[in-house]
N, C-alpha and C positions, 0 to 999 in steps of 0.2 A: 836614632839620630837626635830626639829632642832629649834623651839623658844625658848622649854625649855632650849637647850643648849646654841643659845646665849643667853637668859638673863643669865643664871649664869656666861658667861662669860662677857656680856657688864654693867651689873646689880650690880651681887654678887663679883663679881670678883672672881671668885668660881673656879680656877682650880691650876694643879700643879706647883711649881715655874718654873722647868726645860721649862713649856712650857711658862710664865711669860719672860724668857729668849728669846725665839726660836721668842718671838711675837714682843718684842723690837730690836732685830735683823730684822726681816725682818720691819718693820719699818724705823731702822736705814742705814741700807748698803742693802737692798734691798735683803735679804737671811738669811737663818734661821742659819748661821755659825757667822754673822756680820764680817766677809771676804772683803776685799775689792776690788773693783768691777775691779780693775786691775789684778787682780789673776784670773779672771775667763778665763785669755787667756795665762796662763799658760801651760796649757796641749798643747797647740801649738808646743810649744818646743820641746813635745816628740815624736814627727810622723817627717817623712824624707821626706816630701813633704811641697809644699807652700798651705796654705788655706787663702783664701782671708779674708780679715776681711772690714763688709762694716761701710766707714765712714773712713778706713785705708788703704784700697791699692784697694779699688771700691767706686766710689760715691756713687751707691745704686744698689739695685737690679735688675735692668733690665741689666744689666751686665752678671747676672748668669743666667743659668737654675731655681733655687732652692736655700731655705734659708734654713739651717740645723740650726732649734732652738735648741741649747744642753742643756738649762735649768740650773739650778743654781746646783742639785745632781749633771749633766753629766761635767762640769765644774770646782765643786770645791771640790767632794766628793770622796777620793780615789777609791774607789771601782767602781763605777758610769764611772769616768773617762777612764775606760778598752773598757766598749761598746761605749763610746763617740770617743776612737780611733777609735777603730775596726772599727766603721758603717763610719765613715770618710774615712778610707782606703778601704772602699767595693767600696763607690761612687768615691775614686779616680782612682781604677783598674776599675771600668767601666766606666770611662770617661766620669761622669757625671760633668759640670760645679755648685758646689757650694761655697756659704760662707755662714759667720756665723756672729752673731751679733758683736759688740764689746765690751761689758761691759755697755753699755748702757739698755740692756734689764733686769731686776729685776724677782725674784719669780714668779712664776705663781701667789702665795698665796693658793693656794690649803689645805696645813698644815693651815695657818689660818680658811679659812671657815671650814674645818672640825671642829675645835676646838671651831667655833660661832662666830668668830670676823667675821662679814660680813662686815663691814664698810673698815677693812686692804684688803681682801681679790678684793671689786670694788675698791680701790684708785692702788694694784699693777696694774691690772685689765686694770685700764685708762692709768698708765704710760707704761705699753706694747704697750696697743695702738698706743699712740705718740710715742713710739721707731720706731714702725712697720712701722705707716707713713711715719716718716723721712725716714728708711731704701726703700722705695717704692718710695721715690721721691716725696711725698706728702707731705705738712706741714699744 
């Protein structure tokens, strides 16, 4: 079933426009909104505490305890952005040391491979990777 859905999607080009969209966006800006990857540190602004941002105010993560991946929903999607405070503010009142990427990190692609693009889905895939290393002091 997952070959037949990507050939229709790498083959036929067989699916709906709205997702034709959703695919060239995460392509393009690295998220299924095509949002720019400066906004994803947006919601910073709305919590009353400092979160480190690494690459911004830490070289890399062995500086923290913990790296709170917020994903491209918990970052850029109204609703999404609620538990991205909240769990931020749980690990602040317990005094856990984190941060968080800087816009550097992309889609999982999850929304792609479901859809059959398997090829979008290993290229975000590889580019977390190299986010992740950087962030780890690795290159």
């Amino acid at each position: 079933i997952v070959d037949m859905r990507r050939y229709q999607v790498m083959i036929e080009s067989a699916f709906p426009s709205e997702a034709g969209t959703m695919l060239k966006n995460l392509e393009k800006k690295g998220n299924p909104w095509g949002l720019a990857k400066k906004q994803r540190l947006e919601w910073l602004k709305e919590v009353d505490f400092d979160i480190p941002v690494v690459g911004r105010d830490i070289e890399d993560l062995t500086e923290v305890e913990y790296l709170y991946w917020v994903g491209c929903a918990g970052a850029l999607e109204d609703r999404a952005k609620k538990t991205t405070k909240a769990f931020a503010e749980l690990l602040h009142i317990a005094g856990v040391t984190f941060a968080i990427m800087g816009g550097d990190e992309k889609c999982t692609g999850d929304s792609a491979r479901r859809l059959g693009n398997e090829p979008l889905f290993q290229e975000l895939g590889m580019d977390n990777v190299m986010a992740l290393n950087t962030a780890f002091g690795e290159e």
